[in-house]
BALOBA-1460 file (C-alpha; in Angstrom, 3 decimals):
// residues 331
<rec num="1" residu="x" x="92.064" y="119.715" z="54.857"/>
<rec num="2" residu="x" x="94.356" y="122.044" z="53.535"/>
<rec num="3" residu="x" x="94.766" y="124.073" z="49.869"/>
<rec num="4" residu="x" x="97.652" y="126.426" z="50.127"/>
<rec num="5" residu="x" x="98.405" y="128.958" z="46.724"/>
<rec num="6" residu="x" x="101.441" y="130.256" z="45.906"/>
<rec num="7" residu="x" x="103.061" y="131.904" z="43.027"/>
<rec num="8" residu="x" x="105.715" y="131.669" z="41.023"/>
<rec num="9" residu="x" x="108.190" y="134.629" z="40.458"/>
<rec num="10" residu="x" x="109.994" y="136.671" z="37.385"/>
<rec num="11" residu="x" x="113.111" y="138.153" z="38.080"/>
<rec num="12" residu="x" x="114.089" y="141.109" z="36.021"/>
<rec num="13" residu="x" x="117.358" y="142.401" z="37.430"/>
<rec num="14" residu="x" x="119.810" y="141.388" z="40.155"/>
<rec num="15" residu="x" x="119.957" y="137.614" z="40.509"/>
<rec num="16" residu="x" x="122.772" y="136.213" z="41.638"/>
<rec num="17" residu="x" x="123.385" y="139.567" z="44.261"/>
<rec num="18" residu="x" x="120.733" y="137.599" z="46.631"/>
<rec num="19" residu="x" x="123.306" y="134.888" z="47.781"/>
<rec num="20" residu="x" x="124.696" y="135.605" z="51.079"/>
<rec num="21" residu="x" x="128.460" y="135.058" z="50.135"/>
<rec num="22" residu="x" x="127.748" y="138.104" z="48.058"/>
<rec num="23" residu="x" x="125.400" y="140.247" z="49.322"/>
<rec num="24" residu="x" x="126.827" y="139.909" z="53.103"/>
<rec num="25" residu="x" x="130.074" y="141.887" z="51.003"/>
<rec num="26" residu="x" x="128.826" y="144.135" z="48.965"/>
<rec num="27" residu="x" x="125.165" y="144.183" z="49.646"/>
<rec num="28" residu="x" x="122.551" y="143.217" z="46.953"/>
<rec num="29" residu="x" x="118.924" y="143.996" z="45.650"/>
<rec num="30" residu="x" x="116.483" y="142.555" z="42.937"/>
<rec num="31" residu="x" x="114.130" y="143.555" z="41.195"/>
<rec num="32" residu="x" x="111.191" y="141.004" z="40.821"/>
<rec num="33" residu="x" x="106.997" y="140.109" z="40.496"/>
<rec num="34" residu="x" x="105.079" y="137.039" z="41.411"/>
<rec num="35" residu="x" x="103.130" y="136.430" z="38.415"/>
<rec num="36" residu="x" x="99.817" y="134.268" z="37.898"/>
<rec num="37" residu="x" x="100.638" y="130.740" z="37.511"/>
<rec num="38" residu="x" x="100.979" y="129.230" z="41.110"/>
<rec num="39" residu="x" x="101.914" y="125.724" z="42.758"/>
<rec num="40" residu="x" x="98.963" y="123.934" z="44.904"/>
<rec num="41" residu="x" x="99.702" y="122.459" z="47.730"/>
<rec num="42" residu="x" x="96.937" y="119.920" z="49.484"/>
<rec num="43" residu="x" x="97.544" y="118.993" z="52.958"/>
<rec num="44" residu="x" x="95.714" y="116.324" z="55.096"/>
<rec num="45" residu="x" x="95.956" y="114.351" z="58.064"/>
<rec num="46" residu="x" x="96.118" y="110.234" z="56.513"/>
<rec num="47" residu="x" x="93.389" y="108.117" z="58.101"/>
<rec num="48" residu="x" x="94.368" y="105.437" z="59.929"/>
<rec num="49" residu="x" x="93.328" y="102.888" z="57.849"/>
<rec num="50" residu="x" x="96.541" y="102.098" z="55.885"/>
<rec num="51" residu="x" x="99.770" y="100.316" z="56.204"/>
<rec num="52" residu="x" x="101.444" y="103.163" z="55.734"/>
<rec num="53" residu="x" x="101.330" y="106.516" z="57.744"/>
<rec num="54" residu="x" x="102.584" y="109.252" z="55.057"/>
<rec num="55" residu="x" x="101.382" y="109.515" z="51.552"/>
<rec num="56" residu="x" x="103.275" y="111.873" z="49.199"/>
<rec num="57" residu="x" x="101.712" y="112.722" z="45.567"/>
<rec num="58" residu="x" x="104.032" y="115.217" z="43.615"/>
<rec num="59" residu="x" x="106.216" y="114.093" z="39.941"/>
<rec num="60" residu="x" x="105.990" y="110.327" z="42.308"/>
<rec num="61" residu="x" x="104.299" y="108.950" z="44.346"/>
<rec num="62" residu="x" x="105.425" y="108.009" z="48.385"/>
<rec num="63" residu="x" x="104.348" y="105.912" z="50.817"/>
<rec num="64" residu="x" x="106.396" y="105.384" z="54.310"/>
<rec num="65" residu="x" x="105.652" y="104.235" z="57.612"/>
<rec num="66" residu="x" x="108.632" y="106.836" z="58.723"/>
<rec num="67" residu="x" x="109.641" y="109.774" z="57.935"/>
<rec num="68" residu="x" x="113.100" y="108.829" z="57.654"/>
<rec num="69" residu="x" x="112.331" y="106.988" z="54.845"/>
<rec num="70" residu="x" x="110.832" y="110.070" z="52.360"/>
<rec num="71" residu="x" x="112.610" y="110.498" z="49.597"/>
<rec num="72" residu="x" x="111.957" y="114.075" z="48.842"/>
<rec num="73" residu="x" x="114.494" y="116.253" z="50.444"/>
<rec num="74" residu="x" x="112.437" y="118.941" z="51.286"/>
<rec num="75" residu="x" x="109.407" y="117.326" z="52.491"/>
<rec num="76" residu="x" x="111.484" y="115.225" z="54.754"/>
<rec num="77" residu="x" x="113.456" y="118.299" z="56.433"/>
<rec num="78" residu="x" x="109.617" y="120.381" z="56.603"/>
<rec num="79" residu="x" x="108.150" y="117.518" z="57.829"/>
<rec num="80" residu="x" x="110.816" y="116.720" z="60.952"/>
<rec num="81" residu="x" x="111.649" y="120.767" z="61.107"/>
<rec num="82" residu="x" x="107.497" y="120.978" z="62.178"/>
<rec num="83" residu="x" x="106.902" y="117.603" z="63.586"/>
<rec num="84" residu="x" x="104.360" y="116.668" z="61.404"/>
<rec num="85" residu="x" x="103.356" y="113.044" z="60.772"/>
<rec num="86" residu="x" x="100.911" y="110.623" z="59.327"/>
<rec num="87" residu="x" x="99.811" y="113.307" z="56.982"/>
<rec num="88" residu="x" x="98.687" y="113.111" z="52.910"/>
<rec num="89" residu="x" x="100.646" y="115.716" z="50.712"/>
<rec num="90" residu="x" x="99.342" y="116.857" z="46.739"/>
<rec num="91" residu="x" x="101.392" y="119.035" z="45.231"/>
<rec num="92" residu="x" x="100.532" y="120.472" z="41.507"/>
<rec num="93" residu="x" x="101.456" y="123.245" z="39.746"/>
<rec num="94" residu="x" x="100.656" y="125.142" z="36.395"/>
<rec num="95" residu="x" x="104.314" y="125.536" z="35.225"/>
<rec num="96" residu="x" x="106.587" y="122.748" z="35.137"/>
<rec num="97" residu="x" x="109.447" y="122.232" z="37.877"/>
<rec num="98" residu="x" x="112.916" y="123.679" z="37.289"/>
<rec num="99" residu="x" x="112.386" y="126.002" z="35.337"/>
<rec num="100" residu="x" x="113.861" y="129.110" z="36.061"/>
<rec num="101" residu="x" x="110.684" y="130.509" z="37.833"/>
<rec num="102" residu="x" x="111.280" y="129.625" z="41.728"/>
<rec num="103" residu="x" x="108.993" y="126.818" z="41.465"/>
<rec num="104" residu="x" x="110.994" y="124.819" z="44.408"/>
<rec num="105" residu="x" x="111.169" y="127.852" z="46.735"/>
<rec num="106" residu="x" x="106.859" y="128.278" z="46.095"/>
<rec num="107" residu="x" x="107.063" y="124.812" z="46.924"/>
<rec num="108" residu="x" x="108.660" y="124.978" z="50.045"/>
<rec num="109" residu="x" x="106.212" y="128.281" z="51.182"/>
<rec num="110" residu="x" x="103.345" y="126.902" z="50.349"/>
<rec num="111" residu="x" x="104.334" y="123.660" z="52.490"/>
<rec num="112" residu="x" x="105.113" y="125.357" z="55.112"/>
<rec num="113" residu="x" x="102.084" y="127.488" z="54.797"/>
<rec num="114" residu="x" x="99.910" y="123.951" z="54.767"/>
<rec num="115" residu="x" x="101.622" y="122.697" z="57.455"/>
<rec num="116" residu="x" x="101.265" y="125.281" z="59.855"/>
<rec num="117" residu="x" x="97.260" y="125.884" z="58.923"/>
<rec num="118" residu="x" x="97.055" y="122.286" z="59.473"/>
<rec num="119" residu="x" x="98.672" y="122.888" z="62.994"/>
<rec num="120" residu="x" x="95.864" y="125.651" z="63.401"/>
<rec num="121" residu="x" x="98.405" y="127.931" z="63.532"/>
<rec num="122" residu="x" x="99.153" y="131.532" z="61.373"/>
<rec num="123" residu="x" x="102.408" y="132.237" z="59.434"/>
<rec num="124" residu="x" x="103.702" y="135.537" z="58.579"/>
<rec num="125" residu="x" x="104.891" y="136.100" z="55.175"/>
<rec num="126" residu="x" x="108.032" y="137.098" z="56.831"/>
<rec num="127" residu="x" x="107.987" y="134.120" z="58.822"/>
<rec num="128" residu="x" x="107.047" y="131.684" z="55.733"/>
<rec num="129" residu="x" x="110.184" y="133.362" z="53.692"/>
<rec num="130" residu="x" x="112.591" y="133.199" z="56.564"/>
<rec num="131" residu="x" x="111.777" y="129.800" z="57.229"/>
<rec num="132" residu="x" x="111.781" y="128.433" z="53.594"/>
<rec num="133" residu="x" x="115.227" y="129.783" z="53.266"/>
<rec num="134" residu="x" x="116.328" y="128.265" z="56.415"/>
<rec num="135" residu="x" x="115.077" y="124.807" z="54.856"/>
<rec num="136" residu="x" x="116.055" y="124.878" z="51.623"/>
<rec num="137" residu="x" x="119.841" y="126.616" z="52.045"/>
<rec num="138" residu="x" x="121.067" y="125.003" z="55.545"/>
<rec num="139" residu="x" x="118.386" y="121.731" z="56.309"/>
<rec num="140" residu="x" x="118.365" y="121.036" z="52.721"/>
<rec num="141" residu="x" x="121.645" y="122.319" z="51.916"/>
<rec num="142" residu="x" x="121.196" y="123.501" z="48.758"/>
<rec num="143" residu="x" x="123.282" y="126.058" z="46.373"/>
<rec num="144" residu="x" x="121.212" y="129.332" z="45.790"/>
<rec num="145" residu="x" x="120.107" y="132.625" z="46.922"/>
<rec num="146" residu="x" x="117.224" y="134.184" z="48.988"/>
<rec num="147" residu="x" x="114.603" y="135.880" z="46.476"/>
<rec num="148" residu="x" x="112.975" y="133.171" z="45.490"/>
<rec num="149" residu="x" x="111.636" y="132.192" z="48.778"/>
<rec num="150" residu="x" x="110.933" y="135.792" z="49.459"/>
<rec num="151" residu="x" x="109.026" y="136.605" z="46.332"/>
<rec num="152" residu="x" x="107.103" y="133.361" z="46.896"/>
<rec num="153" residu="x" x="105.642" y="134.437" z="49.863"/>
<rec num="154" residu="x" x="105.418" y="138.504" z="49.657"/>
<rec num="155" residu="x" x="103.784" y="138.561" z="46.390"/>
<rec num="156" residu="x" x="103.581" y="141.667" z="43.967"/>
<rec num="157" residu="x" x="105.857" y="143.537" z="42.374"/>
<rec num="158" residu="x" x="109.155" y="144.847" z="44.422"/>
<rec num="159" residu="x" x="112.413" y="145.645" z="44.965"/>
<rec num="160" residu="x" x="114.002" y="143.062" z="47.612"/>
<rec num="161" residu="x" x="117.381" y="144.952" z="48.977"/>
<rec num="162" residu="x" x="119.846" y="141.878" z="50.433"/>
<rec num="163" residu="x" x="122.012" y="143.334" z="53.190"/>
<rec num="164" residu="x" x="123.954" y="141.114" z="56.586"/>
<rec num="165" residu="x" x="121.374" y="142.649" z="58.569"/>
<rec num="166" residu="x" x="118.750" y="140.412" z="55.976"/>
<rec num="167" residu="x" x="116.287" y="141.506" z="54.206"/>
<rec num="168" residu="x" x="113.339" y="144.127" z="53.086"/>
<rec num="169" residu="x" x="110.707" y="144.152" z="50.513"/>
<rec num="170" residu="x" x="109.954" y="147.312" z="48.860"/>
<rec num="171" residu="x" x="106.920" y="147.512" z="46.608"/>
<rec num="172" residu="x" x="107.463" y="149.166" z="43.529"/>
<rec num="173" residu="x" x="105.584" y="152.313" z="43.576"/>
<rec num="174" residu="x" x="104.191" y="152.608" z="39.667"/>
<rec num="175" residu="x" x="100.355" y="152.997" z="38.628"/>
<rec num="176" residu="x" x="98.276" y="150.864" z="37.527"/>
<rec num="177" residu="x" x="98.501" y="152.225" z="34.078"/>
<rec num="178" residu="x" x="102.022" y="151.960" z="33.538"/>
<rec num="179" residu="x" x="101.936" y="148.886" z="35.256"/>
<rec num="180" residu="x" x="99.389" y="147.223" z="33.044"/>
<rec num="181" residu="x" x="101.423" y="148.785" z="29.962"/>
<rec num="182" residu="x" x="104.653" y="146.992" z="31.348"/>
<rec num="183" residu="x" x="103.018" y="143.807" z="32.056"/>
<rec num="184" residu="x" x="101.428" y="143.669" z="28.393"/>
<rec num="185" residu="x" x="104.880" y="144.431" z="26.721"/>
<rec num="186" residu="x" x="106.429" y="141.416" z="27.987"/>
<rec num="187" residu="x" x="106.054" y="138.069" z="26.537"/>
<rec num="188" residu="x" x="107.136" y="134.626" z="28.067"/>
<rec num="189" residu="x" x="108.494" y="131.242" z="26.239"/>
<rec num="190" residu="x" x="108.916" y="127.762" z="26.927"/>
<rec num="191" residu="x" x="112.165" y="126.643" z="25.779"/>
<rec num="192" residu="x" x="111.546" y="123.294" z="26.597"/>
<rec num="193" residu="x" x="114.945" y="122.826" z="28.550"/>
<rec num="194" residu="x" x="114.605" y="122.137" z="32.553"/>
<rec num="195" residu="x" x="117.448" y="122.330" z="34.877"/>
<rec num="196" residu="x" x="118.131" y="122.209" z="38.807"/>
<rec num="197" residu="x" x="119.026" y="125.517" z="39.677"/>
<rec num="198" residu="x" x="121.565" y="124.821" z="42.754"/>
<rec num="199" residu="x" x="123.570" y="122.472" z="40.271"/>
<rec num="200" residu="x" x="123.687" y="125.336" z="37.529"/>
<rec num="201" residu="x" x="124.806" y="127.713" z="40.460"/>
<rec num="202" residu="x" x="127.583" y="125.160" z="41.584"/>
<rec num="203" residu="x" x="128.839" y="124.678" z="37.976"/>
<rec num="204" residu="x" x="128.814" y="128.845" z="37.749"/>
<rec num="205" residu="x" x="130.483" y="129.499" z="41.060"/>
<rec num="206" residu="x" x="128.845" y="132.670" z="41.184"/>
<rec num="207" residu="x" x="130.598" y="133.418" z="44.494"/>
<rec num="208" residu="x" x="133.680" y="133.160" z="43.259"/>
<rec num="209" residu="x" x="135.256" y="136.607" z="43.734"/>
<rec num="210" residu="x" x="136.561" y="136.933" z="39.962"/>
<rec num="211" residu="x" x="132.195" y="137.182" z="39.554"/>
<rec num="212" residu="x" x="132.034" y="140.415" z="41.769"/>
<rec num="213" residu="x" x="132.315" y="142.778" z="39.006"/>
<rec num="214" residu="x" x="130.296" y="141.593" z="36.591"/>
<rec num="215" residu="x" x="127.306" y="141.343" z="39.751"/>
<rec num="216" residu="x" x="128.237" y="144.587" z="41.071"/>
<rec num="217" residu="x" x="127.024" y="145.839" z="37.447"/>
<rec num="218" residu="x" x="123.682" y="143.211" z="37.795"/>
<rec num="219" residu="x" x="123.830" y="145.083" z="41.019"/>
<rec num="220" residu="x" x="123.428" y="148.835" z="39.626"/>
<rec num="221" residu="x" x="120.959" y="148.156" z="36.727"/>
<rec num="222" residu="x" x="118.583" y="147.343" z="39.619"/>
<rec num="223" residu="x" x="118.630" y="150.982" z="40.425"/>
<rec num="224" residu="x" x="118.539" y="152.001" z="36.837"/>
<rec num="225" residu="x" x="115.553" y="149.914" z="36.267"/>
<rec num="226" residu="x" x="113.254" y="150.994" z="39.384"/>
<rec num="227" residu="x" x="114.165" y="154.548" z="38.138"/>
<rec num="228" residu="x" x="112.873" y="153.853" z="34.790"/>
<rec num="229" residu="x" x="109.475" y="152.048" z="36.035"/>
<rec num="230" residu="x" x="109.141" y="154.880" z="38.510"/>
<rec num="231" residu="x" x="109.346" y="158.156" z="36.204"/>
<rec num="232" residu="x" x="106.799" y="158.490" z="34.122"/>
<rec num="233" residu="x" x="108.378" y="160.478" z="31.705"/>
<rec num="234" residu="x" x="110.724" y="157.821" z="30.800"/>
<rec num="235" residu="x" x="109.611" y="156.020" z="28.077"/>
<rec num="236" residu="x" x="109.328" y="151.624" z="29.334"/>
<rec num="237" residu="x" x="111.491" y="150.755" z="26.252"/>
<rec num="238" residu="x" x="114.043" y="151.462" z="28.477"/>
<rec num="239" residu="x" x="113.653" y="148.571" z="30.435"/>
<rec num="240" residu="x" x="113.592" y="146.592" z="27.609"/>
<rec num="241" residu="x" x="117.036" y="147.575" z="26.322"/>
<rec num="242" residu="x" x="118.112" y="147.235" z="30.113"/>
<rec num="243" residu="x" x="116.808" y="143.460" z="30.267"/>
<rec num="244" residu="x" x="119.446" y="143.005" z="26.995"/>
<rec num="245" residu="x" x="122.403" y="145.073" z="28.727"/>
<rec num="246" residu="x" x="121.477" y="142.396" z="32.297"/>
<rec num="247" residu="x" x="121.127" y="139.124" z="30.035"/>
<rec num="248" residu="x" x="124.471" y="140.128" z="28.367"/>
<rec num="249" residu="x" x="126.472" y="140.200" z="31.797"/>
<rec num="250" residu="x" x="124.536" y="137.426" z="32.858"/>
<rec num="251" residu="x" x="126.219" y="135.300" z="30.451"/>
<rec num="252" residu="x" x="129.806" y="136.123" z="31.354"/>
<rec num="253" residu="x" x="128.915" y="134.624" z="34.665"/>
<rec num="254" residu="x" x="128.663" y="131.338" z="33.629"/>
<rec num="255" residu="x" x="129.517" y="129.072" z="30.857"/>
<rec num="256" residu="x" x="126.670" y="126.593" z="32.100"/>
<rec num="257" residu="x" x="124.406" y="129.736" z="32.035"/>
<rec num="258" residu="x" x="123.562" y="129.992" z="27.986"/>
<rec num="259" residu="x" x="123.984" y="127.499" z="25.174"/>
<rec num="260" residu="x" x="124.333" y="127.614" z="21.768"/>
<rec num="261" residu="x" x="120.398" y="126.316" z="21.107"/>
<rec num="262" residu="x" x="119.469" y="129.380" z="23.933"/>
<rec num="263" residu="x" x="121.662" y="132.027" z="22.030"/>
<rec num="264" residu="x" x="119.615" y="131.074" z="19.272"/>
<rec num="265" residu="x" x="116.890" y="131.761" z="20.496"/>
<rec num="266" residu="x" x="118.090" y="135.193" z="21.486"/>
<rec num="267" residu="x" x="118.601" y="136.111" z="18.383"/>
<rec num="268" residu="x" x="115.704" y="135.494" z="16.516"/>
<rec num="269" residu="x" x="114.049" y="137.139" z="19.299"/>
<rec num="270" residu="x" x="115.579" y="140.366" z="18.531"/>
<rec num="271" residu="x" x="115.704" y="140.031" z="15.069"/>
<rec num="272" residu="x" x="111.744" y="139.663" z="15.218"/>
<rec num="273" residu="x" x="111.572" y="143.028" z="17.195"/>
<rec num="274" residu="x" x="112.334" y="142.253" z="20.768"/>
<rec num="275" residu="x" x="114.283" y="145.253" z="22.448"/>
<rec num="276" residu="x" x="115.491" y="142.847" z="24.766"/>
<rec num="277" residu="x" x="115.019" y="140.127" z="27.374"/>
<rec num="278" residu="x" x="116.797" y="137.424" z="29.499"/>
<rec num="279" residu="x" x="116.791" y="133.604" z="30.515"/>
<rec num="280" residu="x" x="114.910" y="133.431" z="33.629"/>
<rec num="281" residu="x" x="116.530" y="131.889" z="36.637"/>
<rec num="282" residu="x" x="119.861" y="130.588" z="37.129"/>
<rec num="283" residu="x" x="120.376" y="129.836" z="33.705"/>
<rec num="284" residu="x" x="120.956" y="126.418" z="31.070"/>
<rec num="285" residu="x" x="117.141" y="126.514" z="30.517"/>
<rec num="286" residu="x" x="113.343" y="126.943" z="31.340"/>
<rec num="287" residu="x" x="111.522" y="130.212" z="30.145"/>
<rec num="288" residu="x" x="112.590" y="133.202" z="28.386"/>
<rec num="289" residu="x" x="110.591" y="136.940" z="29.142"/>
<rec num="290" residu="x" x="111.370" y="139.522" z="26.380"/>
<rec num="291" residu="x" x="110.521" y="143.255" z="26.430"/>
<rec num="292" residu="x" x="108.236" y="143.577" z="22.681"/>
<rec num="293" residu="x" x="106.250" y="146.263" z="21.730"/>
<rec num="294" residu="x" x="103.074" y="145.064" z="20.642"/>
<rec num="295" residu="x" x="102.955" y="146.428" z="17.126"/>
<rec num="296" residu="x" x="105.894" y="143.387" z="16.842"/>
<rec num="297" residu="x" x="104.358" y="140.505" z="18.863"/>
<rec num="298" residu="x" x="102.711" y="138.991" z="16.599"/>
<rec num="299" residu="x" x="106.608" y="139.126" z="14.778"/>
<rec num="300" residu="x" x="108.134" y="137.705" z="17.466"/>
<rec num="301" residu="x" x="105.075" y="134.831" z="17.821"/>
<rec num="302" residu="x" x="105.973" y="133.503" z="14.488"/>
<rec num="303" residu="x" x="110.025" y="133.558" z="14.599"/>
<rec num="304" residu="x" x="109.353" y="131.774" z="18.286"/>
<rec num="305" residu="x" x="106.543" y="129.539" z="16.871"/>
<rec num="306" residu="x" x="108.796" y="125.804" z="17.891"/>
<rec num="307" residu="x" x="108.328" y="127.379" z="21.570"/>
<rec num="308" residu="x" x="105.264" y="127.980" z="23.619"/>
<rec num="309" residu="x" x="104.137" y="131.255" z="24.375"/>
<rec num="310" residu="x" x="103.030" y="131.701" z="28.123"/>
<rec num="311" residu="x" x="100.622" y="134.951" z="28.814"/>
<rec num="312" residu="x" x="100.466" y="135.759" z="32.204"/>
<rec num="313" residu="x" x="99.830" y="138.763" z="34.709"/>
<rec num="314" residu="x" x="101.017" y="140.643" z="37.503"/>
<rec num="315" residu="x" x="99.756" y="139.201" z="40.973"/>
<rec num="316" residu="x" x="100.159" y="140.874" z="44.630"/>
<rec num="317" residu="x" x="98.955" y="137.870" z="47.047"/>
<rec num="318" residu="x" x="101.603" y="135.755" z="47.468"/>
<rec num="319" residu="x" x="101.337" y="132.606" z="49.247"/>
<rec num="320" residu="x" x="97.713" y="131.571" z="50.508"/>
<rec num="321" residu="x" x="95.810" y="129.428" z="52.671"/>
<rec num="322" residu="x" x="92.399" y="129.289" z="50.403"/>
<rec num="323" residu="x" x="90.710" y="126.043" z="51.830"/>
<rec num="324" residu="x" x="90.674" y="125.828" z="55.737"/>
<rec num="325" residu="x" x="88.578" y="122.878" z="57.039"/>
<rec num="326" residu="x" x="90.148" y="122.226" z="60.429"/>
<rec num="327" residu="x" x="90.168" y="118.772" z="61.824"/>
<rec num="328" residu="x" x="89.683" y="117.164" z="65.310"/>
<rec num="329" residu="x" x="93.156" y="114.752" z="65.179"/>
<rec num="330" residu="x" x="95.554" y="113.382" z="68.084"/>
<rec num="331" residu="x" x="98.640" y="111.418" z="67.068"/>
């Protein structure tokens, strides 16, 4: 058996520079942290006492006597893409499913992750990312960009530069201190709202070249942001007012990107005390992160009160294999 771990990610600045159509242009960059709320995946080989040979347990529940016949899009194309059969599959998570957070990218790294420990084999985090992005944008051929994947399975907190010769992962070089101070100045909520992200990126057309300006300026703020994280002298309420300059652009991307119950949100956000913050994710829904120093929290708790607050923290381990039992199986 099987337990993979792997987190989910918060994007700050730069989404939407991490598609290819863009970033193969003009190059792109994020900046972004895998946080502590994770997906589980369980892997197994299925005794061969059923009439089935594949059982599947995520938001339903599978059972096939051929692959051909799984439902789920991306546990079909992992499945055939590694050759694996008559296996059991448990996915759960502590955040719910498209939501703005990567959760389908952690899925797909911490499946592949199971899958090759149940092989006996060892993936790379480079190798996990690469290969999640291969499944989910050509096998699964879905709309979307590459830092989900990559944050998934790198883990911490980084700067991801998006060029056509691919991709690096820079680590944010900050201590702990101001780190910590960052990480308790930011507050997450549950709007309630879930979304696929590759249908809100269709809708967008976010590589449609009358986008490139407003990304180019998503692009820069990436640069402005590391700078402020990096000195300091700088005082983090700069970030905060550069999540509200990066939420406002994101808008004009999109029309499917905000709504009216989201702006509202927004506002009563900042009108509690929030310098700033942004949707997180594609857009149309999920979780909200706003910049608040803590002498308004407890402001911004109450005028937020219909929506649940998520604490969290930083996390550097990415995607993990914590349960290994190996077992003696032949197809």
């Amino acid at each position: 058996m099987i337990i993979t771990k792997t987190p989910f990610r918060m994007s700050f600045f730069g989404g939407g520079t991490d598609m290819p159509e863009f970033f193969n242009k003009h190059g792109g960059a994020v900046l972004s942290t895998s946080f502590d709320k994770y997906c589980y995946v369980n892997v197994r080989h299925l005794p061969r006492f059923f009439d089935y040979a594949t059982e599947l347990s995520y938001a339903k529940i599978e059972r096939v006597t051929d692959t051909e016949d799984i439902v789920h899009p991306l546990i079909k194309n992992a499945m055939k893409y590694l050759d694996m059969r008559e296996i059991r599959l448990t996915y759960e998570a502590d955040l719910p499913a498209r939501s703005g957070l990567g959760t389908s990218s952690s899925f797909a790294v911490g499946m592949l992750n199971a899958f090759y420990a149940l092989k006996g084999q060892y993936a790379s985090k480079q190798k996990l990312s690469d290969e999640a992005i291969y499944l989910e944008r050509t096998l699964c051929n879905e709309s979307g960009g590459w830092q989900d994947q990559v944050a998934a399975a790198f883990g911490g907190f980084n700067r991801i530069n998006f060029s056509d010769n691919g991709y690096e992962v820079l680590p944010i070089i900050i201590s702990p201190e101001r780190k910590k101070n960052l990480n308790d100045n930011l507050m997450m909520f549950f709007t309630g709202f879930t979304r696929m992200s590759s249908e809100i990126q269709k809708e967008n057309k976010l590589t449609d070249e009358s986008k490139t300006s407003q990304l180019l300026e998503m692009l820069s703020l990436v640069d402005d942001a590391e700078a402020v994280l990096t000195d300091k002298n700088r005082s983090l309420d700069e970030f905060g007012k550069l999540l509200d300059v990066t939420w406002q652009l994101k808008r004009q991307t999109g029309s499917k990107v905000s709504t009216d119950s989201i702006d509202e949100v927004y506002k009563k956000a900042k009108a509690a005390g929030a310098t700033g913050g942004k949707l997180l994710g594609a857009g149309g829904g999920g979780f909200f992160v706003f910049y608040v120093d803590k002498d308004k929290q407890e402001s911004v708790r109450k005028a937020l009160s219909d929506f649940m607050y998520v604490p969290f923290e930083f996390e550097n381990g990415g995607s993990q294999v914590i349960h290994y039992t190996p077992e003696n199986y032949e197809l």
